[in-house]
Each structure stands twice: as structure tokens, then as C-alpha cells.
C-alpha positions in Angstrom: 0.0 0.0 0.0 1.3 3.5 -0.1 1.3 4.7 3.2 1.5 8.7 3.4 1.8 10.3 6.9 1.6 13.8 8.4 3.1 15.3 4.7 4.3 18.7 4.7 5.8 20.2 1.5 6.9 24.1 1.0 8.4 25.9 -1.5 10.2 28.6 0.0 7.7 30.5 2.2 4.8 29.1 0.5 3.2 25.8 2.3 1.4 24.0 -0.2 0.8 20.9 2.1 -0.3 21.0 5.8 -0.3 17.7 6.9 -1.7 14.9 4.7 -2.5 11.4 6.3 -3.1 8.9 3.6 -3.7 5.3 2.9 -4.1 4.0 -0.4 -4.8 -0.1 -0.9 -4.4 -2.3 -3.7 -6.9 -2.3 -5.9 -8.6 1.1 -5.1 -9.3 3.7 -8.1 -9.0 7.0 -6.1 -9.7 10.5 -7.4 -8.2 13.6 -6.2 -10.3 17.0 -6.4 -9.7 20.6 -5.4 -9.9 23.6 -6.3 -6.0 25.1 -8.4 -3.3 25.2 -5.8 -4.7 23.1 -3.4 -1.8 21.0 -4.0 -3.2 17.9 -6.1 -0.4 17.8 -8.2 2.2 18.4 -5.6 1.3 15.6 -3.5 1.2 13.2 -6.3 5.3 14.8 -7.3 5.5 13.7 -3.7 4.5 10.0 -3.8 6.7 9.6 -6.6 9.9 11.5 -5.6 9.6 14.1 -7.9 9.3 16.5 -5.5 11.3 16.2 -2.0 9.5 16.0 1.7 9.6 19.2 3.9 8.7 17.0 6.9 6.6 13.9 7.1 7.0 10.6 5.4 5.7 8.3 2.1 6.2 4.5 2.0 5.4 2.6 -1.2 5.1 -1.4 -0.2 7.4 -0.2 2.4 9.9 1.5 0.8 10.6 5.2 1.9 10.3 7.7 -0.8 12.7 10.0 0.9 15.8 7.0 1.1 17.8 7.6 -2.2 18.8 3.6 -2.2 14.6 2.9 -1.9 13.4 5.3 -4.4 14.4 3.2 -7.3 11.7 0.5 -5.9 9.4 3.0 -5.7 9.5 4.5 -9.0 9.4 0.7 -10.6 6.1 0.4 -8.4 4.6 3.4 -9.3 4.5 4.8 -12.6 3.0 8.7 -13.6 1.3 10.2 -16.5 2.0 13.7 -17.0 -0.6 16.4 -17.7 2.0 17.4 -20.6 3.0 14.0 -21.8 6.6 14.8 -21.5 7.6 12.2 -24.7 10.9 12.3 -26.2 10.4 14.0 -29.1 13.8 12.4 -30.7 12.7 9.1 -30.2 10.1 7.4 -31.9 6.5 6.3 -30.5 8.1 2.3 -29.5 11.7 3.4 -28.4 9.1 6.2 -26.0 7.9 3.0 -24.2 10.7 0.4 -24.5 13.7 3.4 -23.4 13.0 2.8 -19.1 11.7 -1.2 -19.3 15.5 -1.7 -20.7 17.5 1.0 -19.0 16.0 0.8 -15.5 13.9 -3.2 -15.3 17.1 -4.8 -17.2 14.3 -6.0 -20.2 15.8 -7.7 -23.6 15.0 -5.2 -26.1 12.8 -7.9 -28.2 10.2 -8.6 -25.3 10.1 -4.8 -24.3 9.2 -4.4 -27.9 6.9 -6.8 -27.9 5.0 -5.8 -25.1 5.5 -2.3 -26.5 3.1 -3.2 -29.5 0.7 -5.1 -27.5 0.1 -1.7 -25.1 0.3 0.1 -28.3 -2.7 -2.6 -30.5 -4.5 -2.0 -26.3 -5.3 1.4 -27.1 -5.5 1.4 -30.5 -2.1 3.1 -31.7 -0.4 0.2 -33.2 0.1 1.4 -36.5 2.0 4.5 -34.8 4.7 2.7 -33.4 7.5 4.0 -36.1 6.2 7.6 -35.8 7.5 10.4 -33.5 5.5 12.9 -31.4 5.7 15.4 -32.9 3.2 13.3 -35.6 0.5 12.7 -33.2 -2.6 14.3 -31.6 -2.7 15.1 -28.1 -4.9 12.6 -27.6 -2.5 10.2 -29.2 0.2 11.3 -27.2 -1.3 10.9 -24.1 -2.2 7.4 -25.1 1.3 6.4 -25.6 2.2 8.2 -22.4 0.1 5.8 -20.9 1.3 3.2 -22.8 4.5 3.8 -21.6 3.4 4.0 -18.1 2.2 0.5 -18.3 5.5 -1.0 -19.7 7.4 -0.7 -16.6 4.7 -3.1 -14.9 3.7 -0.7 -12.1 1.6 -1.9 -9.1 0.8 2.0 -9.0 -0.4 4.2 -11.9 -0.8 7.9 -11.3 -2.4 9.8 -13.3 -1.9 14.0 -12.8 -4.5 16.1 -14.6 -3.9 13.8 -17.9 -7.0 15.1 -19.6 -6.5 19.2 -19.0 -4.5 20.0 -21.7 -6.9 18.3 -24.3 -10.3 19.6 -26.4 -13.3 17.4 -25.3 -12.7 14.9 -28.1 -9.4 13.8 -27.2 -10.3 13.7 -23.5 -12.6 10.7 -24.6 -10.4 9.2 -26.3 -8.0 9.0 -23.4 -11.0 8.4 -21.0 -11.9 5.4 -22.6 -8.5 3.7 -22.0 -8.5 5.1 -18.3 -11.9 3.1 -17.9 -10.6 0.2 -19.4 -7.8 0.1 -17.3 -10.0 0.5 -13.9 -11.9 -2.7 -15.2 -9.2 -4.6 -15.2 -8.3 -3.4 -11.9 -5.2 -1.6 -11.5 -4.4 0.3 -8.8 -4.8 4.2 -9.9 -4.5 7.8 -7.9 -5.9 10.4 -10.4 -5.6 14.2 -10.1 -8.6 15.2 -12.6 -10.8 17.9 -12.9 -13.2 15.4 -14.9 -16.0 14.5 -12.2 -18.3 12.6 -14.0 -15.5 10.6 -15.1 -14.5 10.7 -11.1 -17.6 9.6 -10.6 -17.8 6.5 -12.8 -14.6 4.7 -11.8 -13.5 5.4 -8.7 -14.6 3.8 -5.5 -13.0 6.8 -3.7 -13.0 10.7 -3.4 -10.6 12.4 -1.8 -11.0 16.3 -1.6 -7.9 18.7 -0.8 -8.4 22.4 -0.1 -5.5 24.5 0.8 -3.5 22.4 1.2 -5.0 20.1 3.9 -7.4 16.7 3.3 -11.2 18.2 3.5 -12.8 15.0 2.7 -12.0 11.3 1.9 -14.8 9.0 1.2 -16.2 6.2 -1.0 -17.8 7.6 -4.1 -21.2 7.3 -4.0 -21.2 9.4 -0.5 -19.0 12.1 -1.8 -21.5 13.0 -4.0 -24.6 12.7 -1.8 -26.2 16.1 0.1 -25.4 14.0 3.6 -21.9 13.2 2.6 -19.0 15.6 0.8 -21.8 18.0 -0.5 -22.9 18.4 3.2 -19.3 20.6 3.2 -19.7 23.9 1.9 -16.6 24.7 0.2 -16.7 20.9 -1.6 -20.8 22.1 -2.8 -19.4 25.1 -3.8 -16.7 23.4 -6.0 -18.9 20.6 -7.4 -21.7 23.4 -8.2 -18.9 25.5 -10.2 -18.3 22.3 -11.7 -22.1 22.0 -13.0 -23.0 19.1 -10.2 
């Protein structure tokens, strides 16, 4: 499980996290909401060691994000979509997914290709294996980022506001895959600012507002008038977001 306790993160004078207890099983699809800066995105940089730990402490399956000699187990455990895709843009679509399942998990580059084109034929890109980025749609591109994700066999996949930088179309696309995913039943955090999509596949809400958990609950009562809605500032977010 990833175990996150009494998290503080600041960037200079600026305290983005006050605080955050957190316990994330196996097999749970949990969605993060808040309002910008309530510091969605920084506590997912957290979990994976992107960003370092002002105080506080995140264990991954036991190993501490904040050890140097453990965060190479974490980051093969938990793998991160970014809002921007970050692809090499030098390298084509396949070498994208097979460059960290050879460099860091030691794969032969003819079953990290393979499993590179089965991901790829998953989400329906398999003819763009040969291509580079800078040939795709964002959609696409998000797709492989995914896809690239996936190839390092995570027991973790987090997903940080994949959808925002995409027009409504190409969120589908990519929110097809995500649901796909949740059916088979991977473990997933996602930062999103897509409730219904929230709505449909997770099995828990977690709310962050300033910097400090507001709410944490299963789905359904999130979303009910005795539950998350019950909380002012979370009715007053999901009403801004048309709920």
C-alpha cells in the first residue's frame, strides 16, 4: 500500500501541504479533487519522488520515498502520467515505451518491444509505433504516455491532470482507456478535474483544499447532500463544476 503520513511540503515561504495522512490499498481507483493550488499535483510529485518531503513521510510497499537507495523501488512500483506528456520528441512512439523497461527493469529489447506493441494494439495506436510525437494528436500522445506507463509493470499508476490540456474529443479518447484500465483493476490515484469521469470509476474521493485533506470517502457518498456535499466549500466546488 502507499502509506503517506503527516506530509508537509513548502516551497520557500509558501506551504502548499499541511499535513496529509493517507492510505491507499491495492486495488482502489482513487480520485483527487480541489480547487487550483490546493496541491493535487504536488502531492502526487510527492508519492513519486519528484518532489522532496519538507517533513513527514511516504512509503510505497514499504519503501521510503525519501531514502535515495529505496526510491528506485518506488519509482518501478509506481509509474506517472503527466498532464503534458513529457515524450521524447527524438525518439520514436516504440523506443518512448521500451527506453525505461531496458535501461532501468534490465528487459531484452525484443520482449520490451513486444510488449511495446501489445500496449500500443491495447489502445488502439499500433500502427504509430515508427512515428515520433511530434506526428501525433494530443490525444494520441497521451495514449502512448500511458502506454509507456504500463511497460514498466507498475503496481501504481498515477495519473496527474492527464486530460487538461486536451479539447473534449481527445479527453474521450484518453478516458476510454482510463476506464478500461479500472476494469481490469489496477491500482490508480488520479488528479482530474473530470468529475463525472471521477464519478464512474473510482470507488473513492478524496477532496484537498488548501492544502489540507477536506474529505475522503467512497464515491457514492461524496456525491450525496449527507456526505461531501454536506461541506460547503466541496458544494461550492462541485456546483462551479455544474453538479
Amino acid at each position: 500500500m502507499i502509506e503517506i503520513k503527516n506530509l508537509h511540503k513548502s516551497f520557500g515561504d509558501l506551504e502548499v501541504l499541511k499535513g496529509i495522512d493517507l492510505t491507499i490499498t491495492p486495488g482502489e481507483i482513487v480520485s483527487i479533487l480541489g480547487g487550483s493550488g490546493s496541491g493535487k499535483s504536488t502531492m502526487m510529485r510527492c508519492i513519486n519522488g519528484l518532489e522532496g518531503l519538507s517533513s513527514g513521510s511516504i512509503s510505497v510497499d514499504g519503501f521510503d520515498v525519501s531514502n535515495k537507495k529505496e526510491l528506485q523501488a518506488v519509482r518501478k512500483k509506481c509509474s506517472m502520467v503527466f498532464q503534458q506528456f513529457d515524450l521524447y520528441p527524438h525518439l520514436s512512439v516504440l523506443d518512448n515505451i521500451t527506453l525505461a523497461p531496458i535501461n532501468v527493469l534490465g528487459e531484452n529489447k525484443v520482449d520490451a518491444k513486444e510488449r511495446a506493441r501489445a500496449l500500443l494494439m491495447s489502445v488502439e495506436l499500433d500502427d504509430k509505433a515508427n512515428v515520433y510525437p511530434a506526428q501525433l494528436s494530443g490525444g494520441q500522445k497521451q495514449r502512448v504516455g500511458i502506454c509507456r506507463a504500463l511497460a514498466m509493470y507498475p503496481d501504481y499508476l498515477l495519473l496527474d491532470e492527464v486530460t487538461s490540456s486536451l479539447d473534449p474529443e481527445m479527453t474521450a479518447e484518453v478516458l476510454v482507456i482510463l476506464k478500461k484500465l479500472a476494469a481490469e483493476g489496477i491500482t490508480m490515484i488520479s488528479v482530474t478535474h473530470e468529475i463525472e469521469f471521477a464519478r464512474e470509476i473510482s470507488n473513492r474521493i478524496i477532496f484537498l483544499d488548501e492544502g489540507v485533506i477536506l474529505s475522503d470517502l467512497p464515491t457514492e457518498q461524496f456525491f450525496s447532500k449527507d456526505g461531501g456535499k454536506a461541506e460547503p466549500r466541496i458544494a461550492k466546488f462541485l456546483s462551479k463544476m455544474g453538479e
